[in-house]
Structure formats: structure tokens, C-alpha cells
C-alpha positions in Angstrom: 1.2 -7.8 -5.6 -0.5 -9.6 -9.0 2.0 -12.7 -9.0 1.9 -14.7 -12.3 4.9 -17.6 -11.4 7.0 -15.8 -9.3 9.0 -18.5 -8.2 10.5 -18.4 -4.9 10.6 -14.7 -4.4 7.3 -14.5 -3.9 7.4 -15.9 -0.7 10.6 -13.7 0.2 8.7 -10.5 -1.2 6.0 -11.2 1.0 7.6 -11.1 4.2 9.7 -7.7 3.2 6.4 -6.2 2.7 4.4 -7.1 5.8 7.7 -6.2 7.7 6.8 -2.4 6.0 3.3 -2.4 6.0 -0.2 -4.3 7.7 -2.3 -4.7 4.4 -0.3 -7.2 2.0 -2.2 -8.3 -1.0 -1.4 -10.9 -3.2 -3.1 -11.8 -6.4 -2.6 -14.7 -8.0 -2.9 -14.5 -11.6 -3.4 -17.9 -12.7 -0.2 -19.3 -11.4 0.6 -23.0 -12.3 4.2 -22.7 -10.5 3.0 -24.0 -7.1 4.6 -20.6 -5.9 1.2 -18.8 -4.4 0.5 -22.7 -2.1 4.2 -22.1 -0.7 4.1 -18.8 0.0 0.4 -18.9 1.1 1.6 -21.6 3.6 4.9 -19.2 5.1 2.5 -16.1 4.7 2.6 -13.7 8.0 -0.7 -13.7 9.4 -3.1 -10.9 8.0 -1.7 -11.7 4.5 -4.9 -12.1 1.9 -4.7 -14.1 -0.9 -6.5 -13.3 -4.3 -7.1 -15.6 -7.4 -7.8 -15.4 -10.6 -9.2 -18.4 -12.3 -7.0 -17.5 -15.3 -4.4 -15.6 -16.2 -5.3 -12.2 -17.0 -2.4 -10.2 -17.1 -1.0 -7.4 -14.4 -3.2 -5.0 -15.3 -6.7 -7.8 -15.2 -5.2 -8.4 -12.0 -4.9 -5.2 -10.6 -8.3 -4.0 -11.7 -9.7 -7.2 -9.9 -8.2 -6.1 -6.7 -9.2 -2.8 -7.1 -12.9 -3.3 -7.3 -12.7 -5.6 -4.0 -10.4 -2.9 -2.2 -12.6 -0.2 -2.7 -15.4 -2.2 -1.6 -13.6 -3.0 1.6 -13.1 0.8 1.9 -9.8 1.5 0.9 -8.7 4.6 -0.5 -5.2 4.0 -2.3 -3.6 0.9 -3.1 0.2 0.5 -3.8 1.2 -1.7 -6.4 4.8 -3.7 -6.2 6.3 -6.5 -8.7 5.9 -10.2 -6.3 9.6 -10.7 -8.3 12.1 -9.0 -5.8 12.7 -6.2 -8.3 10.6 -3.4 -6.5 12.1 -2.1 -2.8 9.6 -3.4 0.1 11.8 -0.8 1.7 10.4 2.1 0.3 7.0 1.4 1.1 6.7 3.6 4.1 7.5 6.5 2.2 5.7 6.2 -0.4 2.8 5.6 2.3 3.6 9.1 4.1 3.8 11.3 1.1 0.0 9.8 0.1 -1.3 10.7 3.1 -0.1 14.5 2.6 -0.8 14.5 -0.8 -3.4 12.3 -1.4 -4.9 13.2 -5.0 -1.6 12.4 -6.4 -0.3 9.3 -8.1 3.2 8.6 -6.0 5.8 7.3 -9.0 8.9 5.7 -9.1 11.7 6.2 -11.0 14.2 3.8 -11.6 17.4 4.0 -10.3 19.3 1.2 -11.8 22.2 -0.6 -10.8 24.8 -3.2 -12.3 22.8 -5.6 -12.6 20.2 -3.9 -14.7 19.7 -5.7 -18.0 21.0 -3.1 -20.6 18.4 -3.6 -23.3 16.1 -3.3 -20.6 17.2 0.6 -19.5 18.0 1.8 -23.2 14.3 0.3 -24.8 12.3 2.3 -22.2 13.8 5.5 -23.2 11.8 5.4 -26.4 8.2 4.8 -24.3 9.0 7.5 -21.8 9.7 9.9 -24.9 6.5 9.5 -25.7 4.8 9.1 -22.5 6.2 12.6 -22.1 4.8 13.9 -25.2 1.6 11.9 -24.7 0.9 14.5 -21.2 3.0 17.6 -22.2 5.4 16.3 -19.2 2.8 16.3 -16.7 2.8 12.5 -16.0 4.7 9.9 -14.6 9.0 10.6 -15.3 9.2 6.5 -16.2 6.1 5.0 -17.7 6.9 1.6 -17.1 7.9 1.5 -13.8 5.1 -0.5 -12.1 5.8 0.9 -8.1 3.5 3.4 -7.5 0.6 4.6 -5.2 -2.3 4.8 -6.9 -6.0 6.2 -5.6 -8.0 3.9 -6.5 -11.3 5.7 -7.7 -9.9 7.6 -10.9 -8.0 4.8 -11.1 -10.6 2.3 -11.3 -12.6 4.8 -13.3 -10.1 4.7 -15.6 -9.6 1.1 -16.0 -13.2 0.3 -16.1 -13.5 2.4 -19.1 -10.8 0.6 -21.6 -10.0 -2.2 -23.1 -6.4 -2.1 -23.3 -3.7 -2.1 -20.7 -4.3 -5.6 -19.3 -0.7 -6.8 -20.0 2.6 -5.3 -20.0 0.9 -2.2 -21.8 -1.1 -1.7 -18.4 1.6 0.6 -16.3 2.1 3.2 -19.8 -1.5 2.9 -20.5 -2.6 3.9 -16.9 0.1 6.5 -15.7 -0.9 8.6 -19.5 -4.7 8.4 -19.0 -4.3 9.5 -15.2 -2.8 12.5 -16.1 -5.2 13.0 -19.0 -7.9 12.9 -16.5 -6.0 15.7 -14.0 -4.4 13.1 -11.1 -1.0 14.8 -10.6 2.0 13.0 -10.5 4.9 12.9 -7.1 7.9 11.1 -9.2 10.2 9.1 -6.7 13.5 8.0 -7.2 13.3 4.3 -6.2 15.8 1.6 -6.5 15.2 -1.5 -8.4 17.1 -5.1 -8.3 17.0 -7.3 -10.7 17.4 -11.3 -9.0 19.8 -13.8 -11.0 17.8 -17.3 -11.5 20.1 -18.6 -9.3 18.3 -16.6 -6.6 15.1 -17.3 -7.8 14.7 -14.9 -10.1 12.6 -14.6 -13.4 11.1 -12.7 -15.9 7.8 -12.6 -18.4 9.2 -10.4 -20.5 8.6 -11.4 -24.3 10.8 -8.9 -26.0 9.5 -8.8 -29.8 5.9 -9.6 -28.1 5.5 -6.5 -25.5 7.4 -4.1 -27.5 4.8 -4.5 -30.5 2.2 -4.4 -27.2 3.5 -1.0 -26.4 4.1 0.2 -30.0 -0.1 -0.3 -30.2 -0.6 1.5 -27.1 1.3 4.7 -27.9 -0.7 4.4 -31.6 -3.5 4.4 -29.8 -2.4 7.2 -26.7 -1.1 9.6 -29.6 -4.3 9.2 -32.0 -6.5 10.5 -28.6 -3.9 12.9 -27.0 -5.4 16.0 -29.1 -8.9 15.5 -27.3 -7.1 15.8 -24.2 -4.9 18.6 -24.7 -7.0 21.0 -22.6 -7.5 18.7 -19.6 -3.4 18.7 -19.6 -3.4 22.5 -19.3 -5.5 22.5 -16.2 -3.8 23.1 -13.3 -4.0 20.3 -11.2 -3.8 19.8 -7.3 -2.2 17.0 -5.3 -3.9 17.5 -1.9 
């Protein structure tokens, strides 16, 4: 979970995860919120804690975890929102179908509900068009729909080798280039909440700032695609 002020459904998050799963990671992307101490302090035991000095973004956060997962000998990592948004519920799952597929990148889609912010659902049509273009509709059904399974060696490769996708770029950037580099894709229909402030909710989403963020990264993603063309019509395996 990379947790940049996550307010009080952090701490809530937490504990629906470690009720799913034994490994709970949490790193803390230069929080100034306080939210990381107060979690930390109602943390189940077996919870680690990882922090950044400053904030990096999700994707800085995630490659930093990576590296010190792999070193402790992990194989896959799952990656969740700390905001309440993503369904601790569905970890299991998405835990079994790794294990019998284990090459593949497990994906969720969406499925919203009423309380879905509208510009929210409509905007990331446009990025998934061209996600889909981007891999010839081998890739990931939503590309910005950051709960997913991920193995973490092409991942890390991956991430090691670029620049971009540090910030809210990170989840388009890294779904397109996995599938470039012949991970297969097991897309998952997944709920997804969206918590009111009044329960604690919040969001960093900068709507003029990430849009132009993603805008750059599909420049960038189409001006390469060509290269990759024949990797994309390999067939690939997921086990």
C-alpha cells in the first residue's frame, strides 16, 4: 500500500487487508498527515512499515518496495490504494489465480457504483482507448486501475529501466510496457468505493495536472509502440 496522506482510512484499510492476507506492506510516501504514526500504532502485528524520506509518488513508492521484496524473496506483490477505494476483500482471489497462473499480471476492472465520481469514469475511457491501441488489446482492460498482482521481476525490470511513471502516470505506463515485454494479462472485475470526507475520505487527484501527466505518457507510449509491434504478436503464456 504506498500511502501519501491517507487520512484515517489508512488505518481502516490496514486491518481489512491483514484480515485477507499475512504480508501487509505499507509505504509511506512522505506523509506529513500524522496518518502512517496512527495507523502504525493500531497496526496488527506482522504489519511492516516503509518510508520514504520524500514524497516520490506511487509509482517511486512502489519500485522502492519492490527492490526490498525481492530481496526478502518474494515473487509477486499485490498493489492496493491505502484510501478505502480498492476491495481488501478480493485479495484472496486475486492471490489463488497467481498461484495457478503465475507469469500473468492479475488486473482489475472497475466496476463502479453510485458513488463513482462521473468525470472520473467518462475521462479514463480516452486512456484505455489508447492503452488498448498502445498493446493491440493484449494488456490490461482498464489502465488506470491500480489493483493488480504483479511479478515482481519483469516488473522491476521494467521500472528500473524508465524514467517516467513515478506519479499518477505510473499504473498506464507499467500495465502497456508489461505487455510490450510478453507478461500476459488475467483482467478481473473488481469493485471499487469511493469514501465521502465525511468518512475519511480523500483524493490527490489534480485534474488539469495528471491529465496533461497522462497526455505525455501516451505521446511517449505511442512514439515507441512500432518497435514493439512484434513482441505483441508473440504468443504469450500465463503459467
Amino acid at each position: 500500500m504506498p500511502s501519501y496522506n491517507s487520512g484515517p482510512q489508512l488505518a481502516a484499510t490496514i486491518h481489512k487487508a491483514s484480515a485477507q492476507w499475512e504480508h501487509v506492506w505499507v509505504c509511506v510516501d512522505g506523509s506529513t498527515d500524522g496518518s502512517d504514526i496512527l495507523a502504525e500504532a493500531r497496526a496488527p502485528a506482522g504489519t511492516r512499515f516503509l518510508r520514504m524520506t520524500r514524497n516520490v509518488g506511487k509509482g517511486g513508492a512502489f519500485l522502492a518496495s519492490l527492490r526490498i521484496a525481492l530481496n526478502d524473496g518474494f515473487s509477486h506483490v499485490l498493489l492496493m490504494d491505502s484510501d478505502g477505494q480498492h476491495p481488501a476483500g478480493m485479495i484472496r482471489r486475486y492471490m489463488e489465480l497467481s498461484k495457478s497462473y503465475p507469469k500473468a499480471c492479475i488486473c482489475g476492472v472497475p466496476k463502479f457504483g453510485p458513488d463513482a465520481p462521473r468525470e472520473r469514469v467518462k475521462g479514463r475511457l480516452v486512456g484505455n482507448f489508447f492503452a488498448t491501441l498502445e498493446t493491440l488489446g493484449t494488456g490490461a482492460e482498464d489502465s488506470l486501475f491500480g489493483f493488480r498482482l504483479y511479478p515482481i521481476v519483469p516488473a522491476l525490470r521494467i521500472m528500473e529501466s524508465i524514467r517516467s511513471g513515478r506519479r499518477f502516470d505510473f499504473d498506464t505506463v507499467l500495465a502497456v510496457r508489461l505487455a510490450w515485454a510478453g507478461v500476459s494479462f488475467i483482467n478481473v472485475s473488481t469493485p471499487v468505493s469511493y469514501p465521502k470526507r465525511a468518512e475519511g475520505g480523500v483524493t490527490h487527484f489534480k485534474y488539469f495536472r495528471d491529465n496533461l501527466l497522462l497526455i505525455a505518457a501516451h505521446t511517449r507510449l505511442l512514439l515507441e509502440m512500432p518497435f514493439w509491434i512484434p513482441s505483441l504478436l508473440k504468443p504469450r503464456a500465463s503459467a
